[in-house]
C-alpha positions in Angstrom: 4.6 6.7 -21.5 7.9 5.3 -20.4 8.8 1.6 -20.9 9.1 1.4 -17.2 5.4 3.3 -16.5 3.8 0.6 -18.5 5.3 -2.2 -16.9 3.9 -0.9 -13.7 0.3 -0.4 -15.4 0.0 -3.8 -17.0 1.0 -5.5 -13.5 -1.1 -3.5 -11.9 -4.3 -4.6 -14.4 -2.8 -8.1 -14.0 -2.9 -8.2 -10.5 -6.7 -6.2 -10.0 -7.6 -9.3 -12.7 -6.7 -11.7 -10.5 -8.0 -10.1 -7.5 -11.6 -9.4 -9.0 -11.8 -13.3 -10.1 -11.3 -14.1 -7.1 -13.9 -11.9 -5.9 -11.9 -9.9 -3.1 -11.8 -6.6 -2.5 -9.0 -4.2 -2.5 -9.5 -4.6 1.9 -9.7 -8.0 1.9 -6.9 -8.8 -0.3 -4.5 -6.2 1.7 -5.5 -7.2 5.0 -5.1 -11.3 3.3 -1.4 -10.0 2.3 -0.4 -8.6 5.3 0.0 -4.7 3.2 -1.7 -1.6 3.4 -4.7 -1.1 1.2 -3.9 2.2 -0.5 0.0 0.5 -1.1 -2.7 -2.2 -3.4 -4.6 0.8 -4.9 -1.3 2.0 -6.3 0.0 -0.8 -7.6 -3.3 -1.3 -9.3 -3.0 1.7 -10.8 0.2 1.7 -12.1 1.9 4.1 -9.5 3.7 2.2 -6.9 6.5 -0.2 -8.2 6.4 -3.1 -6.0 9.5 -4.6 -5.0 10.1 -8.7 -5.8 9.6 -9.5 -2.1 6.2 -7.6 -2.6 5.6 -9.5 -5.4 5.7 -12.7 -4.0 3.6 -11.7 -1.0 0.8 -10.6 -3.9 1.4 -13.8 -5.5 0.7 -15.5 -2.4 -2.5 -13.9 -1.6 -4.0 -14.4 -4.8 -2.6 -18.2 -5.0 -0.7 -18.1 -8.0 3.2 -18.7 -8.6 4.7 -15.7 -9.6 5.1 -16.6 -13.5 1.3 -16.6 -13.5 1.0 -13.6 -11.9 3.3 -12.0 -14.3 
């Protein structure tokens, strides 16, 4: 796996973490953010690489400051 790849994993376990703790679901915390709900599935799962703008908006709807989230 590429250095890259599992950057993109672990922030996507980081952010389902949060997400589940806060007892959303995938749905909820999309429609929250204002994104699509598959665009949040792939982040989860380590596919999409969110932009820092995206980011933000994630560390937004889950209430954290970005150093948390990351």
């Amino acid at each position: 796996m590429e250095k890259s790849d599992k950057v993109k994993v672990l922030f996507g376990q980081r952010v389902r973490q949060l997400r589940l703790q806060q007892g959303m679901s995938q749905e909820a915390f999309a429609d929250k953010c204002g994104l699509d709900r598959t665009y949040i599935s792939g982040i989860e799962r380590g596919i999409r690489n969110p932009t820092l703008e995206v980011i933000n908006i994630i560390a937004k709807g889950l209430s954290v400051n970005v150093k948390e989230l990351l």
